[in-house]
N, C-alpha and C positions, 0 to 999 in steps of 0.2 A: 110719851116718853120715847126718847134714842139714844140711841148710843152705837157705838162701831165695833168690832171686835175683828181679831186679826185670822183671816188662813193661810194657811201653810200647803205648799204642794207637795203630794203625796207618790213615793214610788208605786210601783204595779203592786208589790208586796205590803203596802201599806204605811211603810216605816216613811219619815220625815225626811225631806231630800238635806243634804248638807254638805259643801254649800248651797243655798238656794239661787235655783236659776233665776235670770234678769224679769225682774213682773212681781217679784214673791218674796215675803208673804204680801195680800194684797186684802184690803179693808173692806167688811160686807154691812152695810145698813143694819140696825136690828130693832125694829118700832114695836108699839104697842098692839097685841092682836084684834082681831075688829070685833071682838068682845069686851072688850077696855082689860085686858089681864094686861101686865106688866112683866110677867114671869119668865120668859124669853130674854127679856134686856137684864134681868136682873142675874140671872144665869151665863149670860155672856159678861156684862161688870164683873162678878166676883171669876170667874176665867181670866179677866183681863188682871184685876187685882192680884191675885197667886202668883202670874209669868211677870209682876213689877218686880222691882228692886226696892228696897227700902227709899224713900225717898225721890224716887225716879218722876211720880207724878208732880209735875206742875199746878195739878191744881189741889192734891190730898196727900200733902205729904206722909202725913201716917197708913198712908196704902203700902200696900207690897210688903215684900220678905225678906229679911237680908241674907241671899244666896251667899254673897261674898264673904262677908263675914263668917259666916255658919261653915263654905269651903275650909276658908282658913282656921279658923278654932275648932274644926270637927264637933261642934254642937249643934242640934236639928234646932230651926227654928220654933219649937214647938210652941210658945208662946204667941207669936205672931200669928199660926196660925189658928189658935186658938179662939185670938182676938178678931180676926178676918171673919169668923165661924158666928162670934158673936152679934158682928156690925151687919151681918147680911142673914142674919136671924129672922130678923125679925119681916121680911118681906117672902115667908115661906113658910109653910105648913109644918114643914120639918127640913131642917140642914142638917148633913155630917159631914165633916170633911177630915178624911184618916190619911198618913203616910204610906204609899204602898212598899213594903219591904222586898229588900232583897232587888233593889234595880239600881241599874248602875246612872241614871240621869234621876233625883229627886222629883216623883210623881207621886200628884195627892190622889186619891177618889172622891168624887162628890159626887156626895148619894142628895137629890132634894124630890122633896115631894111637894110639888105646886099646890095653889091656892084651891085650882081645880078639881084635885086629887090624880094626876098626872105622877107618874113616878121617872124620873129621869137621873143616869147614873153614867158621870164623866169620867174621865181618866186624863187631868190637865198634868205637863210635865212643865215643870219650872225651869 
């Protein structure tokens, strides 16, 4: 399996450059590991899925979240990502994926625990 997922350049302090210098963000291969796990690409997909827009995917229309809308109606997408939680379920030992409160750009946590028994714990901002 592959798939791409996107990076971002990063200040000295960590935080997200903005705007982004000329090069950035810039695409990183992300294949299967040479144990045949899949757990990597499936971890960057649902990363890539969370920072879509409702509809933004050409090839999975019901991917993504509708940021815009949820700005304008002050409603969190909670359902959508509920539903995200459930489609990527099932290639995972364990998913959660929670709203982190209290920040001013909408970031989830995603806590997964691979097939491996690997525990890995992101902080994706949409």
């Amino acid at each position: 399996m592959r798939t791409f997922g996107r990076v971002y350049a990063l200040n000295a302090d960590g935080s997200r450059q903005k705007p982004q210098p000329a090069g950035f963000p810039y695409w990183v291969q992300v294949t299967t590991d040479a144990n045949g796990f899949n757990d990597a690409c499936w971890i960057t997909t649902l990363a890539q899925v969370l920072q879509l827009n409702l509809n933004e995917s050409p090839f999975y229309s019901s991917f993504g979240l509708p940021d815009q809308q949820a700005v304008i109606s002050q409603v969190q997408p909670d359902f959508y990502v509920a539903r995200t939680q459930q489609l990527f379920a099932q290639y995972f030992a364990s998913l959660i994926i929670a709203k982190v409160p209290n920040v001013d750009e909408p970031t989830y946590n995603v806590a997964v625990l691979t097939n491996q028994g690997s525990r890995v714990i992101v902080q994706v901002p949409t």
